[in-house]
N, C-alpha and C positions, 0 to 999 in steps of 0.2 A: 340483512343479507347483502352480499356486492352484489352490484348487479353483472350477469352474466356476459353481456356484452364489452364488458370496460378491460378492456386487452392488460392492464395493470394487474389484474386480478385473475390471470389464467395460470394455470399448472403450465413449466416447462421443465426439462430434463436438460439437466448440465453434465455432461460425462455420466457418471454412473448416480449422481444425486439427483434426487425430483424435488424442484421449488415450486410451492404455491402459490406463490405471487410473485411479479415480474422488478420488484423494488427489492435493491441491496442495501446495506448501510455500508459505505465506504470506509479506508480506512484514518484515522486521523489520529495523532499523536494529542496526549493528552495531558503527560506529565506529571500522572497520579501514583507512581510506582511506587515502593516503599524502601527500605535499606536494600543494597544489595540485587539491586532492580527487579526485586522480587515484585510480583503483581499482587494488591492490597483484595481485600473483601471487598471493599467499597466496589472496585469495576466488576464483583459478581453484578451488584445491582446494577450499577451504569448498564452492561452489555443485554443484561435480562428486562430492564425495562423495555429495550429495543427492537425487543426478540419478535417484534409484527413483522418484522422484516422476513423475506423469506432466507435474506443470506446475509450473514453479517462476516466480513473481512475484519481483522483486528486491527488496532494500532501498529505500527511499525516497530517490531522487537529483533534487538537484536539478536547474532547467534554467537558472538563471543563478547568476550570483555573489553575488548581493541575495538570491538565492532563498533560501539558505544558513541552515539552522536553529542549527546544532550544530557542533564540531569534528571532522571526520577522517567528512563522509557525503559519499558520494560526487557528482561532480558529472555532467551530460552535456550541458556545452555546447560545450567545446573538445575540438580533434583528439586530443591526449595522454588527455583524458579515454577519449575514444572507441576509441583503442589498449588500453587497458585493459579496457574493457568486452568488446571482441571477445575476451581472450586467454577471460574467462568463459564467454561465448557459446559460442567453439570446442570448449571442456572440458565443458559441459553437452551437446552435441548429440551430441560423441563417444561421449558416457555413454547416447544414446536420448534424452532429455524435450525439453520444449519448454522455454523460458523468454523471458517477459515483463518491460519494464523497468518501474517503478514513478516514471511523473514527477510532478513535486513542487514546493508552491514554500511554504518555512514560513510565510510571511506575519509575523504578531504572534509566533511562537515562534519568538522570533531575540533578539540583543542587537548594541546599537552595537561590544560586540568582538570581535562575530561577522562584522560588518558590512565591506565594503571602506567602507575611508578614515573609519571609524566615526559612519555615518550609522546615521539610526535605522532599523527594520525599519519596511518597509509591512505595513496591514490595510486592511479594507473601515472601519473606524471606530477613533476614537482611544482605544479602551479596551485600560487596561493589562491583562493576563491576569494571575491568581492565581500566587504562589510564586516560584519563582528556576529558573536555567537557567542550564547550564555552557559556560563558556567555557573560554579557553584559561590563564584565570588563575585559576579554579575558579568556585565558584557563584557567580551577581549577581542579585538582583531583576531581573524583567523589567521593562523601560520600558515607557512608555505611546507604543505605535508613534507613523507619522504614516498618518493617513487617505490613501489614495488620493484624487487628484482624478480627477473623469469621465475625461477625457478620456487619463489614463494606463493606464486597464482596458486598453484595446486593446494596448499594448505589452506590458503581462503576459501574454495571450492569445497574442502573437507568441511570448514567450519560449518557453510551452508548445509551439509550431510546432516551432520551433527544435528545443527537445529531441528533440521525437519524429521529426525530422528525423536529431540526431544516431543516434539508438535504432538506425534504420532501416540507416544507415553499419554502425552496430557488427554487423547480425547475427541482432536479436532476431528474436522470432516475431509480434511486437506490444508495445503497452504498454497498462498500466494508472495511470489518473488519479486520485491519491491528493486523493479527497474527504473524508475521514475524519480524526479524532484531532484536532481544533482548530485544522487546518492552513491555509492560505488559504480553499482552495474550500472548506472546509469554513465559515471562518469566513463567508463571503458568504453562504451557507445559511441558517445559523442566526439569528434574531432576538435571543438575546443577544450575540452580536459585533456585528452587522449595524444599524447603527442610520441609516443612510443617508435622504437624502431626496429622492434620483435616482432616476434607472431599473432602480439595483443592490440599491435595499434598498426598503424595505417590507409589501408584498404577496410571499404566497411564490411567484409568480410571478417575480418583478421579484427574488428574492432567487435564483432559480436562473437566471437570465441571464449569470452570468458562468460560469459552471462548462458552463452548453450551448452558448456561444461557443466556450469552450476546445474542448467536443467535439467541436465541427463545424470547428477549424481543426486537430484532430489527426487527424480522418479524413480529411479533406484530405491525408495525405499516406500515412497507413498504408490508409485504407476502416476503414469503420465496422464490419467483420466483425473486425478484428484490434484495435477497441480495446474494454479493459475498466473499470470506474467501478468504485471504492472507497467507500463508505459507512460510515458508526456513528452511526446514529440515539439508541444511549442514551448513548455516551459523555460525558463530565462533565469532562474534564481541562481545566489549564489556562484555566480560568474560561471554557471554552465550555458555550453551554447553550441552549436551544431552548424557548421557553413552551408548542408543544403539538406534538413529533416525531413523531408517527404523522401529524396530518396534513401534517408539511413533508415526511416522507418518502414519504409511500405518494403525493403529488402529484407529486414527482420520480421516483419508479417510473416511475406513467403518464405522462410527459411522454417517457422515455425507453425507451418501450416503443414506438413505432413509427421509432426511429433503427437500426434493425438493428446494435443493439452486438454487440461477440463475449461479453460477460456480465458482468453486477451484482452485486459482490463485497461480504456484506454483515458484518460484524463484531457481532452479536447480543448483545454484552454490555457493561457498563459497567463498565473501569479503574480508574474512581477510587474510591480506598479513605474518602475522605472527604465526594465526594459522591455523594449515593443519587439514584440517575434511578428512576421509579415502571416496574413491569413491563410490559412490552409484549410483542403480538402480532404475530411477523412476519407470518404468512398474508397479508396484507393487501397486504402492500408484494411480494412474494413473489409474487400475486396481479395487482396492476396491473399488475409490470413482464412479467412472461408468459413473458419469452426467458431464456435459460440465468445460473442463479442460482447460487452460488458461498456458501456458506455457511461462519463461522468464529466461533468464541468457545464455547470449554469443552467443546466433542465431544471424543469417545474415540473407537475403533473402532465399538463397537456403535451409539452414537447418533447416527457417521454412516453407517452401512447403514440403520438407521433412517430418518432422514432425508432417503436419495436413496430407500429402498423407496416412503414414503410419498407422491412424488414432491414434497417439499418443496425438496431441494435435487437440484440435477444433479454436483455435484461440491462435495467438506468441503476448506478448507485449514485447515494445522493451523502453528502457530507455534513455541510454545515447546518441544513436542514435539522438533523435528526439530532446536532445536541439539542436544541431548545422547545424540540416538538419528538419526543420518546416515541407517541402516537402516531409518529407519520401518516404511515400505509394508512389507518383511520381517517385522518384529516385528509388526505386526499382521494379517499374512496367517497366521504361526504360533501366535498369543499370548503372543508368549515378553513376558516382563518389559520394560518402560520403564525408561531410566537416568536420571536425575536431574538437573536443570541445576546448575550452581555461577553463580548468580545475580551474584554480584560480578565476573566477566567478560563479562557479557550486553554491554558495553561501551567494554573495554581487557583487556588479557591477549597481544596478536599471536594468536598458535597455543593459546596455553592457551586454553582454554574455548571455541576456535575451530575448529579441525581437530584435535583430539587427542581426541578422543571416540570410542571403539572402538566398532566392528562386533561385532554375533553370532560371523561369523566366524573375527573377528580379523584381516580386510582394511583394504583402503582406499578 
C-alpha cells in the first residue's frame, strides 16, 4: 500500500479528470509507426505497460500529412489512423490511467522527403534551421522551409480542429498542443524563427495569435477543461531561439490563464548540448498562468514531491524515466533502483528498447 503521506501518491483533479497519483508519463516521439503513420499494436502494449501512471500524454502526432516531421510518427488525421489510436486508448483505460493525444504540426523540422509529393515544409518564416534531420534515406540538411502566407494560418488552425476531432473519435481523455521543441507553434512564438510582418509576428502579442486560435478552435470541440499547452521556454534546438523568454513566456502564461485550460505543461530545461540558453526562473510563468501546472525536465522522485509540496507544480511528468522502467510510479513509491535506457533504440529497435524492459516484478 503507498504510504499515505507521500504527496506522489494523492488524488488530484485536472479540469474535469481526477488522477490518482501526482506522476504523468510525458510525451516522447518514438518512431514506431507503421505504413501510412498508422499507430502499430505494438504501442497498445508500450502505452499499457505504463498505464501506473496516472496520466499519460502521447507521442507527438501529427494532424495532417504536411504536418509530418519525421519517418514512422504517428499520424491523426485519417480513420485507419484513428483505429489505431483507440486499440491504445482501449489498453491504457483497461490498465486505470487517463491518456491525452499530443497534436502537432513540425512546421520547419521536416524535409521535402519527408514531405508528400516533396514539397517543401511550411514555417512562420523562411529560416532554414541548424543541422540535418532523418529521413527515410538517412540524414539531409534541413531546407530553408517556405513561409506561410496570411491567409493559409487559418487552414493550419483547421488541421489542428480536425485532429482533435479525430482524438475525440479514437477515445482519448483530451489533448495536449505541442507548443514546444522548435515545432510550428512553437516556431510562431519565438522571435528567432518568427520574423513576420503581419498580424502573426512581431509583437509578442501578435506572435502568440496563431497558437491561441489553434486553442480556441481545439476547445471548440473538446471544451477548454480537457485541453492542455505544451511549452520550453529555454529550449535551443534546431536553431530555434527567443531574444528575451521569460518575458515571451510568462506573457503567454497570462494570456492563457483566463481560458480555463485543463493545464500548462512546462518543460524547464534546455536539450541542446551545444547551445547554452541563460538560467531562468519559473515562478513567474508558474505564477501568471495560476491554473494547474504540469511540470518536466530533470526531476527525480524527491524533487518532485518537492515541487508539488512547495505548491510549484500540481503534477511532475517524467520522460526518459519511463522507457526503461514501465514501473515507475512503483519504483518510486518503493525506492528500488532506476534501469537504464539503451539510448540507441530511443528511435528504431520494434520491441527492443520498446516493450521489453522488465518490471520489479518480472510482469507485464
Amino acid at each position: 500500500m503507498a504510504d499515505e503521506q507521500d504527496i506522489l501518491f494523492t488524488p488530484v483533479r485536472m479540469g474535469r479528470i481526477v488522477l490518482q497519483n501526482r506522476i504523468a508519463m510525458a510525451p516522447m516521439t518514438r518512431h514506431r509507426a507503421g505504413v501510412d503513420f498508422v499507430p502499430q499494436e505494438i504501442s497498445a502494449t508500450y502505452y499499457a505497460q505504463r498505464a501506473s501512471a496516472a496520466l499519460i500524454i502521447t507521442e507527438a502526432s501529427q494532424v495532417s500529412r504536411t504536418g509530418a516531421g519525421y519517418p514512422r510518427t504517428p499520424g491523426v488525421y485519417n480513420d485507419v489512423q484513428v483505429e489505431g489510436w483507440r486499440r491504445i486508448v482501449d489498453a491504457v483505460h483497461q490498465r486505470g490511467a487517463r491518456i491525452l493525444l499530443q497534436l502537432w504540426h513540425a512546421g520547419r523540422i521536416s524535409h521535402a522527403a519527408n514531405q508528400p509529393d516533396g514539397v517543401l515544409p511550411v514555417a512562420p518564416s523562411a529560416l532554414r534551421p541548424e543541422g540535418e534531420i532523418i529521413t527515410a534515406s538517412g540524414m539531409r540538411a534541413y531546407p530553408t522551409p517556405r513561409a506561410l502566407e496570411t491567409h493559409e494560418i487559418a487552414g493550419v488552425v483547421e488541421e489542428f480542429r480536425h485532429g482533435a476531432q479525430m482524438a475525440l473519435k479514437a477515445g482519448f481523455d483530451g489533448v495536449e498542443l505541442h507548443a514546444a521543441n522548435g515545432y510550428l507553434l512553437d516556431q510562431f512564438l519565438r522571435d528567432g524563427a518568427n520574423q513576420r510582418t503581419d498580424e502573426y509576428g512581431g509583437s509578442i502579442e501578435n506572435r502568440q495569435r496563431m497558437l491561441l486560435m489553434t486553442i480556441e478552435a481545439v476547445a471548440q470541440v473538446w471544451g477548454a477543461e480537457r485541453v492542455g499547452v505544451h511549452i520550453s521556454p529555454l529550449v535551443n534546438v534546431h536553431g530555434i531561439w527567443d531574444s528575451n523568454p521569460a518575458a515571451t513566456f510568462s506573457a503567454l502564461a497570462e494570456r492563457l490563464r483566463p481560458m480555463g485550460l485543463a493545464y500548462l505543461h512546462v518543460f524547464e530545461r534546455n536539450i541542446s548540448v551545444s547551445h547554452k540558453s541563460e538560467p531562468m526562473d519559473f515562478a513567474p510563468i508558474r505564477k501568471a498562468y495560476g491554473g494547474f501546472y504540469i511540470a518536466n525536465g530533470g526531476y527525480d522522485a524527491d524533487r518532485a514531491r518537492a515541487a508539488i509540496a512547495c505548491g510549484h507544480a500540481d503534477l511532475v511528468s517524467f520522460g526518459t524515466m519511463f522507457i526503461s522502467n514501465p514501473d515507475l510510479p512503483a519504483r518510486m513509491r518503493l525506492g528500488a533502483p532506476l534501469a537504464a535506457a539503451d539510448t540507441a533504440t530511443y528511435y528504431q529497435g520494434e520491441e527492443r528498447g520498446y516493450t521489453d524492459y522488465p518490471f520489479l516484478d518480472g510482469g507485464k
